[in-house]
N, C-alpha and C positions, 0 to 999 in steps of 0.2 A: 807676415805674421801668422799668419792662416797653416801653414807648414808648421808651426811651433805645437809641438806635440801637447803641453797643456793647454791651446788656448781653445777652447769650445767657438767664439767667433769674436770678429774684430769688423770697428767700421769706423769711414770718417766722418765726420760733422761738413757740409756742404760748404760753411766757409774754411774748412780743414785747419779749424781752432781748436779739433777736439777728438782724440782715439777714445774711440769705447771699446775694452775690451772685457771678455764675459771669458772664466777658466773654468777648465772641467772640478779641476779639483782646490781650489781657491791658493793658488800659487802664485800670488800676484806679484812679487819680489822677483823672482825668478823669469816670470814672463815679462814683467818692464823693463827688467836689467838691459834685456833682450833688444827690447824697444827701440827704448834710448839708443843703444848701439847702432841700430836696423836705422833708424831716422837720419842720425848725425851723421851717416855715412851718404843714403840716398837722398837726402834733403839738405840743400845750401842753404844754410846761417838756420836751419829750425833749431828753437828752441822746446824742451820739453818741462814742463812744470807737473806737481804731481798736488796743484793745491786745491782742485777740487776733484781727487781721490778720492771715492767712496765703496764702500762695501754692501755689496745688496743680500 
């Protein structure tokens, strides 16, 4: 995630319940799209929810 040219920084939640990611320029459709993808592929059965999605 960190290669993804908009994203300024990315981290996981300790029990890996939770992507925080922070964009340089608030792209955040673009950069999750990303995600989603990046996850469902390296992580068996993750699921990703966007319902506590916020904007700072």
């Amino acid at each position: 995630m960190r290669e993804i040219a908009d994203v300024e920084d990315v981290s996981i939640k300790a029990d890996e319940r939770m992507l925080f990611v922070v964009t340089k320029d608030g792209q955040f459709s673009d950069v999750m799209s990303r995600a989603v993808n990046i996850c469902s592929r390296v992580a068996n059965g993750a699921e990703l929810s966007f319902a506590r999605f916020a904007e700072a």
